[in-house]
BAMIKOL-759360 format. One record per residue (C-alpha): chain; x, y, z. Coordinates in pm, whole numbers. Each point is the difference from the previous one (the first is absolute). Last residue first. Layout:
% residues N
  mol    east   north      up
    A       X       Y       Z
...
% end
This chain:
% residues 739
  mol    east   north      up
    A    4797     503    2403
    A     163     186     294
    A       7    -250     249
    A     397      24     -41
    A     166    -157    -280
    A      72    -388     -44
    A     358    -105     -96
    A     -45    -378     -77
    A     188    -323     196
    A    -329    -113      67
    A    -301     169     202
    A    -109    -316     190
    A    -373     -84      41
    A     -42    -308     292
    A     313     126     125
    A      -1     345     -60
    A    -359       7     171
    A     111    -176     321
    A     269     257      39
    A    -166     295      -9
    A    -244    -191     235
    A     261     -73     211
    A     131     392      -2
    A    -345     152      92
    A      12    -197     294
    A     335      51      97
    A    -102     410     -33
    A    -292     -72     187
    A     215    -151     324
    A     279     241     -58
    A    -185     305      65
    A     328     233     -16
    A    -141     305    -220
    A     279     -41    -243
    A     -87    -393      -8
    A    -389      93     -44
    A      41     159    -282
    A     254    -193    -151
    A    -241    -338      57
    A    -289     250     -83
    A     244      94    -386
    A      53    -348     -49
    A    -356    -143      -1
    A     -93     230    -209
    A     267    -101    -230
    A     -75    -307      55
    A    -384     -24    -131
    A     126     269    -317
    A     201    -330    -105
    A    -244    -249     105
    A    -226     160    -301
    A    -215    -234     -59
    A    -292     204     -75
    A    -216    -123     315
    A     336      -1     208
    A      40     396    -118
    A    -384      27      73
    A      63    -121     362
    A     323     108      64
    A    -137     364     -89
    A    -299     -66     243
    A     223     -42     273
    A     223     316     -76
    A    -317     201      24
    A    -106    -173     331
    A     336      58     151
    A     -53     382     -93
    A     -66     142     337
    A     260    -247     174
    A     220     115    -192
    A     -77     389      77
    A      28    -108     384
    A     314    -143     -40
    A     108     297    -188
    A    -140     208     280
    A     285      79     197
    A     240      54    -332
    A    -241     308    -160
    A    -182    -114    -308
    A     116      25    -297
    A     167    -309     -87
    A    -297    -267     142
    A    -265     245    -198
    A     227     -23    -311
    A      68    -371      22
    A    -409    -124     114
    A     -57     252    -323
    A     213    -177    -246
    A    -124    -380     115
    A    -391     157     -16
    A      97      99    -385
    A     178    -322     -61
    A    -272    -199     104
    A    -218     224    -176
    A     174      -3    -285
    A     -22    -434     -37
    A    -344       5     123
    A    -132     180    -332
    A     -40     378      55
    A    -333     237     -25
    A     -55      89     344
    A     280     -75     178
    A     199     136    -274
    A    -188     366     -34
    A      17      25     377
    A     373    -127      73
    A     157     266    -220
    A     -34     290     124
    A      71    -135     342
    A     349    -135    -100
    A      58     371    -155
    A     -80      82     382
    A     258    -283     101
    A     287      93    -203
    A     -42     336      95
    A      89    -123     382
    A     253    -253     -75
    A     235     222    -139
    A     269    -196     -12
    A     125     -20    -355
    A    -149    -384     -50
    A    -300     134     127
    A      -4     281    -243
    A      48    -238    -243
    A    -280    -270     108
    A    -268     288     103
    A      53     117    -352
    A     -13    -366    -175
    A    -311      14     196
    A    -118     325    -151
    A      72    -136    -364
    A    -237    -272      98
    A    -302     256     110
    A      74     174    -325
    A     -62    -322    -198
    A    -289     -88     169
    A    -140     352     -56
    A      83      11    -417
    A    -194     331     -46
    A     279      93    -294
    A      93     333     130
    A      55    -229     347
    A     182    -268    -185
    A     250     249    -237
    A      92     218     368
    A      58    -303     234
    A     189    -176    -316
    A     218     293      -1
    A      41      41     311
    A      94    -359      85
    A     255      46    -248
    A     195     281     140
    A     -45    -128     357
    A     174    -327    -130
    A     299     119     -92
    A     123       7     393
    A      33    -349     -34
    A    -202    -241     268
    A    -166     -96    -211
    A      85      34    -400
    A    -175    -324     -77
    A    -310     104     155
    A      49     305    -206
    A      12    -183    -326
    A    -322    -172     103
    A    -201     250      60
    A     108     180    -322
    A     -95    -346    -220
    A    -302      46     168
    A     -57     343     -80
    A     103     -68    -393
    A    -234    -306      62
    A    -289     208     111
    A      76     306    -273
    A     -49    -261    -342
    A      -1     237    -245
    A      79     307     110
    A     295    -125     238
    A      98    -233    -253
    A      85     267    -259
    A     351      35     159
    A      73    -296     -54
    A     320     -60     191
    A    -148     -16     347
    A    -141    -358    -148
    A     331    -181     -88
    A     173     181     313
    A    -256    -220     212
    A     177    -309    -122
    A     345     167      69
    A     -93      87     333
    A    -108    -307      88
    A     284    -159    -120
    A     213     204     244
    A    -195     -59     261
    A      45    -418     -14
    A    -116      -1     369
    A    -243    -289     -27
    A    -336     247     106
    A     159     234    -275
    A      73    -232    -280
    A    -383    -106      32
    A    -150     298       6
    A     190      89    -289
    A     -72    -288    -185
    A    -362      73      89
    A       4     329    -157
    A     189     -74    -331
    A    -289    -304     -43
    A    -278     257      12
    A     171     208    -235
    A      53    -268    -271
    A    -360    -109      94
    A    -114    -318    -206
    A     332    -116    -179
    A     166     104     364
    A    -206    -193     202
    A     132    -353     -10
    A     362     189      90
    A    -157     140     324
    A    -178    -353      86
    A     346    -175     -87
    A     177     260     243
    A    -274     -28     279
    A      52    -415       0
    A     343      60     -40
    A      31     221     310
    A    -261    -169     275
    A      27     267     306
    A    -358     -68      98
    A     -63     375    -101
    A     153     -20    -321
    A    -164    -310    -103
    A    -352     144      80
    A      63     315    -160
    A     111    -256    -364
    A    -280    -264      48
    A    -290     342     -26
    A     207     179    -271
    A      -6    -340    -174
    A    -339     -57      49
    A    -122     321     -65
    A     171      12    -353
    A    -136    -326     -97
    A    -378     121     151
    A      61     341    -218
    A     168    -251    -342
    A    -293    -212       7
    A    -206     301    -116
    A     179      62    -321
    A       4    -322     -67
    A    -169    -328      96
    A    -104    -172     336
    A    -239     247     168
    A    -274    -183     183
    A     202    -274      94
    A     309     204      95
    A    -135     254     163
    A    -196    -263     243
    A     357    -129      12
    A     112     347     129
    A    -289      62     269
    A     132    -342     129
    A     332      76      33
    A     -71     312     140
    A    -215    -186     238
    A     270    -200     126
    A     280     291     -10
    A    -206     210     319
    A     269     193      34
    A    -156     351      37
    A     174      70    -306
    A     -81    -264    -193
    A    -359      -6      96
    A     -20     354    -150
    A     225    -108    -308
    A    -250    -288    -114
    A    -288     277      64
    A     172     215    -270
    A      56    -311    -190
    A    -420     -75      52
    A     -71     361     -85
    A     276       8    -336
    A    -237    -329    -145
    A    -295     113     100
    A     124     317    -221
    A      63    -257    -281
    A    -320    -102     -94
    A    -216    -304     178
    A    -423     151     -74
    A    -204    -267      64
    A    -299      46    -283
    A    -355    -173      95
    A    -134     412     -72
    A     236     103     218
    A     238    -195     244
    A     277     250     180
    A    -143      -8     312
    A     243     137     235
    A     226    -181     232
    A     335      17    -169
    A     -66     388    -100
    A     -96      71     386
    A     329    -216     119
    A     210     184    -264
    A    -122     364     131
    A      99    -186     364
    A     308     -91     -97
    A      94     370    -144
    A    -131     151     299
    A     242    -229     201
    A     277      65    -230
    A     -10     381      46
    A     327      78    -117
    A     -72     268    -282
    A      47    -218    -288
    A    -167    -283     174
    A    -352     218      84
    A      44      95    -408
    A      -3    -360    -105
    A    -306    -113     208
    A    -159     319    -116
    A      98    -119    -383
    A    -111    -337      69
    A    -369     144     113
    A     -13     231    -317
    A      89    -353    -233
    A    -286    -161     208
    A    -218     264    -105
    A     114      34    -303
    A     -59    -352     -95
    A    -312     -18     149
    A    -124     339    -234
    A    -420     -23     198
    A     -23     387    -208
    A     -50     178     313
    A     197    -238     253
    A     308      99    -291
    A     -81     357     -38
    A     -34      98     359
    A     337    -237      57
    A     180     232    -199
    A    -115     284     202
    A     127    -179     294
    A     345     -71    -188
    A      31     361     -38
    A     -40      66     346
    A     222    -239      88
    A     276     161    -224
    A    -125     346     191
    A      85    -123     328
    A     338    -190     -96
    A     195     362    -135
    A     136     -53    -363
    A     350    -137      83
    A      98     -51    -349
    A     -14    -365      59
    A    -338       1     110
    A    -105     215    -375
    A      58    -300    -217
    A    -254    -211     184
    A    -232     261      61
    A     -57      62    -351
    A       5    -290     -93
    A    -341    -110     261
    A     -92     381    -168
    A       8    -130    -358
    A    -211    -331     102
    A    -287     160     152
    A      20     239    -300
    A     -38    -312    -231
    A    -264    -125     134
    A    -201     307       1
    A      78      43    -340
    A    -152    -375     -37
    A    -306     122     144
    A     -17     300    -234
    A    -220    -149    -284
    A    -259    -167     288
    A     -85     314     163
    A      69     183     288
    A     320     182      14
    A     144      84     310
    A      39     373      51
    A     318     222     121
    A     258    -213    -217
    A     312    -103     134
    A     227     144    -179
    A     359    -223     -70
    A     375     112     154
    A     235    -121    -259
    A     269    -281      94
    A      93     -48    -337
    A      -2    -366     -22
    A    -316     -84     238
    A    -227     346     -87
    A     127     -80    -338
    A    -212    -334      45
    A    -302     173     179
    A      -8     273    -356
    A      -3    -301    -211
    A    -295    -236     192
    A    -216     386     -13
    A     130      49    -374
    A    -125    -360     -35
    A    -353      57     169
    A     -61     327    -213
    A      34    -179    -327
    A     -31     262    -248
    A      67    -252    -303
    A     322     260    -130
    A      60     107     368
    A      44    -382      97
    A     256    -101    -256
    A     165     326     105
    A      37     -72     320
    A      68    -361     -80
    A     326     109    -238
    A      89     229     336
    A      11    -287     236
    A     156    -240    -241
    A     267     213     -53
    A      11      61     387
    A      87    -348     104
    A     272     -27    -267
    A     188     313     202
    A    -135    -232     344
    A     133    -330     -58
    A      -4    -157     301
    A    -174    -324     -59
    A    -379     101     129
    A      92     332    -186
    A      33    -215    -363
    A    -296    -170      81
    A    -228     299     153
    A      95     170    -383
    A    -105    -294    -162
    A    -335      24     191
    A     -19     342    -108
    A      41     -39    -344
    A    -247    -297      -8
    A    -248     208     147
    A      74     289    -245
    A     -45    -264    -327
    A    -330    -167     172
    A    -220     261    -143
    A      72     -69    -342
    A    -169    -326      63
    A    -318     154      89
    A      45     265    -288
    A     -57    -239    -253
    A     160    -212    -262
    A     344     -49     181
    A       1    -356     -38
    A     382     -10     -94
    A      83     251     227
    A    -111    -167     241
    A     181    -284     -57
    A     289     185     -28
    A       2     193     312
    A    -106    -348     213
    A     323    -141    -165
    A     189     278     107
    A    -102     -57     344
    A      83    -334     -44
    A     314      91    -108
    A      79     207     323
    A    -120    -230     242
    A     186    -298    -147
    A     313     258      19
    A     -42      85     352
    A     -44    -358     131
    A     -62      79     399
    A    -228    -333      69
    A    -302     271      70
    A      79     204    -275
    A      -4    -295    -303
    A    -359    -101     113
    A    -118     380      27
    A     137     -23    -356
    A    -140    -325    -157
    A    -328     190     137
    A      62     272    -245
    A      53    -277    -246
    A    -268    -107      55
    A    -230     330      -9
    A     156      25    -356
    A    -206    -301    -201
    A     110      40    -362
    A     132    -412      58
    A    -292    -108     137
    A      -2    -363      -2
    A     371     -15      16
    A      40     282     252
    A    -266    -187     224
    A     219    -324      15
    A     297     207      44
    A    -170     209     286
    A    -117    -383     148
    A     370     -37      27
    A     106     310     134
    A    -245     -28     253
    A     114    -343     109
    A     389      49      14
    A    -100     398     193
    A    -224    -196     330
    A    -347      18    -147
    A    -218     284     239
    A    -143     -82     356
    A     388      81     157
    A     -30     367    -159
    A    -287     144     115
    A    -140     365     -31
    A     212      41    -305
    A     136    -278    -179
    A    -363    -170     139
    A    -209     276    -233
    A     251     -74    -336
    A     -63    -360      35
    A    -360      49     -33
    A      -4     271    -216
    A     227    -231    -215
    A    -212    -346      -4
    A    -321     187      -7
    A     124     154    -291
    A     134    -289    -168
    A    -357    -161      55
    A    -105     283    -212
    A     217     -68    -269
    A       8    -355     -47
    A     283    -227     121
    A      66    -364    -124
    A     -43     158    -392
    A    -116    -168    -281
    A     100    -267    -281
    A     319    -132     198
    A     301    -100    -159
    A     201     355      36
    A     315    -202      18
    A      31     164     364
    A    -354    -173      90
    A     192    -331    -167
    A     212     -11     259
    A    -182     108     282
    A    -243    -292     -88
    A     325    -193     -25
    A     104      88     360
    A    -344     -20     106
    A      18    -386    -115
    A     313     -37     151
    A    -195     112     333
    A    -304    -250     -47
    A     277    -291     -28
    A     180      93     322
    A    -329      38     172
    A     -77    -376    -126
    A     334    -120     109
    A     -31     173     286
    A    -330    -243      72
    A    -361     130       3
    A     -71    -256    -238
    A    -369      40     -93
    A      66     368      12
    A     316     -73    -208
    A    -182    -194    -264
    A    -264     274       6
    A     221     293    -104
    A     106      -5    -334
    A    -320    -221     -96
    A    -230     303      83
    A     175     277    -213
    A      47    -234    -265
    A    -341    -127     -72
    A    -105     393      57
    A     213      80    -301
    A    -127    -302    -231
    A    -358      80      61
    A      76     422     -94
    A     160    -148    -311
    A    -310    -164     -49
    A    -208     294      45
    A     186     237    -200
    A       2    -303    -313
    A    -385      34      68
    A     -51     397       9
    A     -36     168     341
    A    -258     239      27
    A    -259    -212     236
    A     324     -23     210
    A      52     385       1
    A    -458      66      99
    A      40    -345     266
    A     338     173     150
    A    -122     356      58
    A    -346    -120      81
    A     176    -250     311
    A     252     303     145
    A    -312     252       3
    A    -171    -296     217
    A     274     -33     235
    A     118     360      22
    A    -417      91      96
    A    -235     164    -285
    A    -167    -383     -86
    A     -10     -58     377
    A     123    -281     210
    A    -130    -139     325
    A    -137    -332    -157
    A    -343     138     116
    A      97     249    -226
    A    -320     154    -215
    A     183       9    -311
    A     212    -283     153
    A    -170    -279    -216
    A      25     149    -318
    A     363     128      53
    A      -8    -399      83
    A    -151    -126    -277
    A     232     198    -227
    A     290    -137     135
    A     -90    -345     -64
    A     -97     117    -349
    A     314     168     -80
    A     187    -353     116
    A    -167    -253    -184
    A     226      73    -319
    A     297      50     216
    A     -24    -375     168
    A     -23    -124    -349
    A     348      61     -60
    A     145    -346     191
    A    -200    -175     251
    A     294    -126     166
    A     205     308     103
    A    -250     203       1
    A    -204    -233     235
    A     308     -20     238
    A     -50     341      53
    A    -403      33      71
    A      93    -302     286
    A     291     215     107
    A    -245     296     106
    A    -294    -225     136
    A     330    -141     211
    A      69     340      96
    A    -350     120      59
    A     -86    -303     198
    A     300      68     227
    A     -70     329      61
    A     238     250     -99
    A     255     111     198
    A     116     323     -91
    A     229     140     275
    A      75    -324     146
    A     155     -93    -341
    A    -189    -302    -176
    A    -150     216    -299
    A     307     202     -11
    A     237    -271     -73
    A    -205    -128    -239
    A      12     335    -202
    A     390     -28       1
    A      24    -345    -111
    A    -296      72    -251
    A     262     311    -148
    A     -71     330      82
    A    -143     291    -222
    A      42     364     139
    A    -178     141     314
    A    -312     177      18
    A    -234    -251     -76
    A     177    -302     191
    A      -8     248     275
    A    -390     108     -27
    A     -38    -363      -8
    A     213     -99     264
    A    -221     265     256
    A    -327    -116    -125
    A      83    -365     110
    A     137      93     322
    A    -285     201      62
    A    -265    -271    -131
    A     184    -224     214
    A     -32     170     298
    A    -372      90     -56
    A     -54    -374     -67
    A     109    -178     315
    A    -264      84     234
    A    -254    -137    -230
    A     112    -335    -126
    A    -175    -205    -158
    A    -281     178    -165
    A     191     258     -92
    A     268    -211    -114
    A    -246    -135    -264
    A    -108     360     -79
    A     321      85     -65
    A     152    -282    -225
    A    -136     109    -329
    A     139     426      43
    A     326    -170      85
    A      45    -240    -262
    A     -59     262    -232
    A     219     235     145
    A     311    -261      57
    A     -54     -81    -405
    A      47     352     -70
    A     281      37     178
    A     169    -333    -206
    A    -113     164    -288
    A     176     363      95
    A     365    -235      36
    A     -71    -208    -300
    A      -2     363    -160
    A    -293     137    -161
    A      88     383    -197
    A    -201     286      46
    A     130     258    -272
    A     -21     380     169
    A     343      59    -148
    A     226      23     250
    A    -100    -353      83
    A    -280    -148     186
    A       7    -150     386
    A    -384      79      63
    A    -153     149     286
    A      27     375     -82
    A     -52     -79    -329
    A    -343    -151      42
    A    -104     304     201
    A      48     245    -258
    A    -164    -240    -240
    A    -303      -1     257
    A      14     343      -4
    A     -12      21    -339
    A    -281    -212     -35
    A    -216     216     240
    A      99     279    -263
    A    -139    -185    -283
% end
């Protein structure tokens, strides 16, 4: 009795049945039934034949069974298809041993089902000790008792109205696989259309999905959302089979959950939020048992992610606090953990990390969700100015957990989050290189490539590397890579975003105005503040001051910026004062900044604001402090600066050493820092930049006409000249090699 049980077990594991255990034959299961007979006859006369070819085949073979198993009912056209794919090809006995056994239902009429138990029965017979290569307790051999023990069942006005279906499944489709015209294919698809039809009607006797392979279909789904996007249905197609799914199982939840994910990743906020509510009702209509009334908190809490994914945070913490207490009523440990990492994220609460790691099984997801509270943690905290050391060190400990536990997604999401902190704080190599090691890591486990959305942030933050060293042909590429392997929402918008801020620097530096300006106004739906920041830029290098100022006025304003988003409040600082040199005003301003980026640990930004300082006090004529703030700042941008600042950074020093230093060594000071001003042609020219190229080569021709070398300073002059002519400046104001 047990044994049978098992085998039951068994049966309905590999059996497309309704939600109510009821096997029912389709043409479609026939059809497979009729492939696994013909199969199990054929093998020993391919063995015979051919040797070398038959493992192959049996793998293909064994492969589109376990998928015609799995998957819902297809029509013949569709089943055809599969048998002469490349994937599945059968052999081409077995096919035409396959069509023969077709064409012999269509002619022989009902009789065909009467011999049919028997036929099977000899083989389960046959195979008991399986020279055939099937077992009585393998899929193939469960699949064949399941269908002789429901057929024997079967009543005689069952069976012929089982005759008449399968007589119309195959003659829909053979004419056009005879054909293989568009005609034909237009034909077959009017017929799906009616099919469709009439499945809307509610014409059909059973269900095209069963419940188990409608959990396959939405863990499977569900686990390529998540690790990998591009290998799941594109949103039209999911949604689609989720209708087909929704029909069959209409007190299903889990798809409407899925429905959800589907809705989030194209951005529809109110398809996300009723299907939520769907998967609420449903489960509250089979809320029989405490398994289901588990799901309640977790469905809180992902409604509460929604509504902070979208901005709204009061809404956000509703949902937050209904899960709590969801979770506290079931005493769901691993939801309070998920709960207590998202208020970590909206409240900006320090978490505890705990002094022991938990061993067993129970507390594995608790582990999880610690990892995840302090990677939140750490995000919020950056912009508070928490100091960089002990961030890190959190992040380490966070990476304990995830190596510990084998958590790829947090590991990946960890190595992002580095990448993202070496950025804030001006280390852009670091933050390349963190990419670089996330790009080149194996992220394949268990046959699983994981493709999430912090690859996505490591190859923009590569993208913007490359970008700033100038090197705009492998940005391109690193960006179309992007593209392919991220190509919907939300994570389409980070390579969108890059790309624009990417074409916008590069149009500013070449001197090309509407190209930057339609860039800058293409980024504003993405980055409001982002797009203020290059307009500014941009207004600035053309000499439109006054509209710079007035942008940057739009983000001085909020006050709150400055906690909230304290790198573009600096940067929107740094670029005010640019626009106030030479005024006296400045020094105010660059204090300021000086003071908020150092409390703040932004270095790259506090090695700018020094510039601007060696630029002022320059401009005042004090060449001497305005080349030891020079020096302060040429390390930290050397280092960790695109080509573009460190051309400008070695142009500002070669200016302040030339200034300060006593008149009969000028000419030996230039000739000290000739290679410095040669490299800064070099990566302006590499950039584009002809503008910052002749104003170099203005200052040695004025250089060297004070000093009275008339020979370098005519040579220095032509090739002034020879750039304007082959790159004019127009009939534009352009400021000084300031921006």
């Amino acid at each position: 009795m047990n044994e049978k049980r098992e085998i039951d077990a068994l049966l309905c594991w590999t059996t497309n049945q309704v939600d109510k255990g009821v096997y029912v034959i389709t043409p479609n299961k026939l059809a497979v039934v009729f492939l696994l007979q013909e199969y199990v006859k054929l093998r020993p006369v391919l063995l015979k034949k051919a040797m070398d070819f038959l493992p192959k085949y049996r793998k293909n073979f064994n492969l589109l069974l376990l998928k015609l198993i799995q998957y819902p009912d297809m029509s013949y056209k569709e089943l055809y298809d599969h048998l002469i794919s490349s994937t599945y090809r059968l052999h081409d006995e077995h096919l035409a041993a396959f069509q023969k056994v077709v064409s012999t239902i269509l002619e022989g009429g009902i009789e065909v089902f009467h011999n049919l138990p028997a036929n099977i029965e000899k083989i389960m017979n046959d195979t008991a000790t399986p020279p055939g290569g099937m077992t009585q307790l393998g899929i193939g051999g469960l699949l064949l008792r399941r269908f002789v023990i429901t057929l024997d069942r079967m009543t005689f006005p069952e069976l012929i109205k089982l005759y008449q279906n399968v007589c119309e499944y195959f003659q829909k489709s053979i004419r056009a696989i005879a054909l293989g015209s568009k005609e034909a294919g237009l034909m077959i698809d009017l017929e799906e259309q009616d099919d469709a039809v009439n499945r809307l009607k509610g014409d059909r006797e059973f269900g095209r999905w069963s419940r188990r392979q409608t959990d396959l279909f939405v863990a499977q789904q569900c686990s390529l959302l998540q690790c990998n996007e591009t290998k799941a249905l594109n949103p039209r197609d999911l949604q689609a089979k989720l209708a087909e799914i929704i029909m069959d199982n209409p007190l299903y939840s889990q798809a409407h959950f899925l429905n959800y994910l589907n809705c989030v990743r194209v951005r529809d906020y109110v398809g996300a939020v009723d299907n939520l509510h769907r998967a609420f009702d449903r489960n509250a209509v089979k809320n029989l048992s405490s398994v289901e009334t588990r799901a309640y908190q977790y469905l809180s809490l992902n409604l509460a992610i929604l509504h902070a994914q979208f901005g709204y945070m009061r809404e956000a913490h509703v949902s937050l606090r209904e899960a709590i207490m969801l979770a506290q009523e079931v005493g769901d440990r691993t939801c309070l953990q998920l709960a207590n990492s998202w208020l970590s994220y909206l409240d900006h609460h320090k978490i505890q990390v705990p002094d022991r790691v938990p061993a067993n099984s129970v507390e594995a997801n608790i582990i999880k969700s610690i990892s995840l509270g302090i990677q939140f943690f750490v995000k919020s905290v950056a912009q508070l100015g928490f100091e960089p050391a002990k961030q890190f060190e959190l992040l380490m400990w966070s990476d304990y957990f995830n190596c510990q536990q084998s958590m790829q997604e947090l590991i990946a999401n960890c190595m992002a989050e580095k990448a993202a902190l070496w950025t804030l704080y001006g280390r852009y190599d670091l933050a390349s290189l963190t990419s670089q090691v996330l790009l080149s890591a194996n992220m394949t486990q268990m046959g699983k490539t994981y493709n999430g959305e912090n690859l996505c942030h490591a190859l923009c933050c590569l993208a913007l590397w490359l970008s700033l060293n100038g090197d705009h042909f492998r940005t391109f590429s690193v960006l179309q890579y992007a593209r392919k392997c991220f190509p919907r929402d939300p994570n389409a918008r980070l390579w969108t975003l890059t790309e624009l801020h990417v074409a916008a620097t590069k149009a500013i530096h070449a001197g090309e105005w509407q190209k930057a300006n339609l860039a800058c106004c293409r980024i504003h739906p993405l980055d409001k503040n982002l797009s203020l920041l290059q307009r500014a830029t941009l207004n600035i290098a053309r000499g439109n001051l006054s509209i710079a100022n007035g942008l940057l006025q739009t983000l001085l304003k909020d006050h709150s910026l400055a906690n909230r988003e304290p790198l573009v409040w600096t940067r929107a600082m740094i670029l005010h004062a640019t626009a106030l040199i030479p005024s006296p005003e400045v020094i105010n301003v660059l204090i300021e900044a000086h003071e908020f980026a150092r409390r703040k640990h932004f270095d790259y930004e506090v090695a700018t604001i020094d510039s601007l300082f060696a630029h002022q006090l320059l401009a005042m004529g004090m060449p001497v402090k305005a080349l030891k703030s020079c020096q302060e700042a040429l390390d930290v941008i050397l280092q960790h600066g695109g080509i573009y600042d460190r051309a400008k950074i070695m142009f500002l020093f070669v200016k302040c050493s030339v200034a300060a230093a006593e008149a009969p060594k000028k000419r030996q000071e230039m000739e000290k820092c000739d290679s410095f001003l040669m490299d800064a042609v070099k990566f302006f020219t590499k950039l584009g930049a002809y503008v910052k190229v002749k104003d170099i080569y203005a200052f040695m021709a004025q250089f060297y006409h004070e000093i009275g070398m008339q020979a370098e300073r005519n040579k220095c002059a032509f090739k002034f000249r020879e750039i304007d002519e082959q790159y004019p400046t127009g009939s534009f104001e352009v400021a000084d090699a300031i921006i």
